[in-house]
N, C-alpha and C positions, 0 to 999 in steps of 0.2 A: 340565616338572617331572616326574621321577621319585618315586613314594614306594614304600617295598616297607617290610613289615612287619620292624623288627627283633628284637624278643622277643615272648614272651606275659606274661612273667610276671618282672617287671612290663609291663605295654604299653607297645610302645616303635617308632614308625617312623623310617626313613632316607629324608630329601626332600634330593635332589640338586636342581638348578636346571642346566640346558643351554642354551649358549646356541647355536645355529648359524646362519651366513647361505649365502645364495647370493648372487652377483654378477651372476648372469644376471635381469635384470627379469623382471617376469612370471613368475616360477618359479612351477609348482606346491606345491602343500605335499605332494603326494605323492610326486616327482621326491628321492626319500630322498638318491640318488648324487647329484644338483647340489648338495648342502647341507656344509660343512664348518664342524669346533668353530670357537668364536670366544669367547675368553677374554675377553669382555666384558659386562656385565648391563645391559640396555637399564635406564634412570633408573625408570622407573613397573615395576620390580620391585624396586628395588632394597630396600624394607622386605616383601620376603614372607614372610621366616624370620620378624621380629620380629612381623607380622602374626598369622602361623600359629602361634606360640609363646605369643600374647595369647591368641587363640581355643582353642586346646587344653589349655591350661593351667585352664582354670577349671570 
């Protein structure tokens, strides 16, 4: 998950969601080069926007 600040005024951020895999078992999580995008959202993210839209909102 990406978030970078998008205004100040009003407060405003920008959360991207990434997803990438390796095919190599055992990959490291630091091995950055073994890892390519994957246009897919593993299921148990799939409500984080509405999650973090609940939580921030209030």
């Amino acid at each position: 998950m990406i978030v970078k600040l998008g205004d100040t005024n009003p407060l405003t951020y920008k959360v991207k969601l990434v997803s990438e895999e390796s095919r190599a078992q055992g990959t490291s999580v630091k091995s950055d080069e073994l890892y390519r995008e994957w246009d897919r959202v593993l299921r148990k993210y799939g409500n984080v926007f509405d999650e973090l839209q609940s939580r921030l909102s209030k």
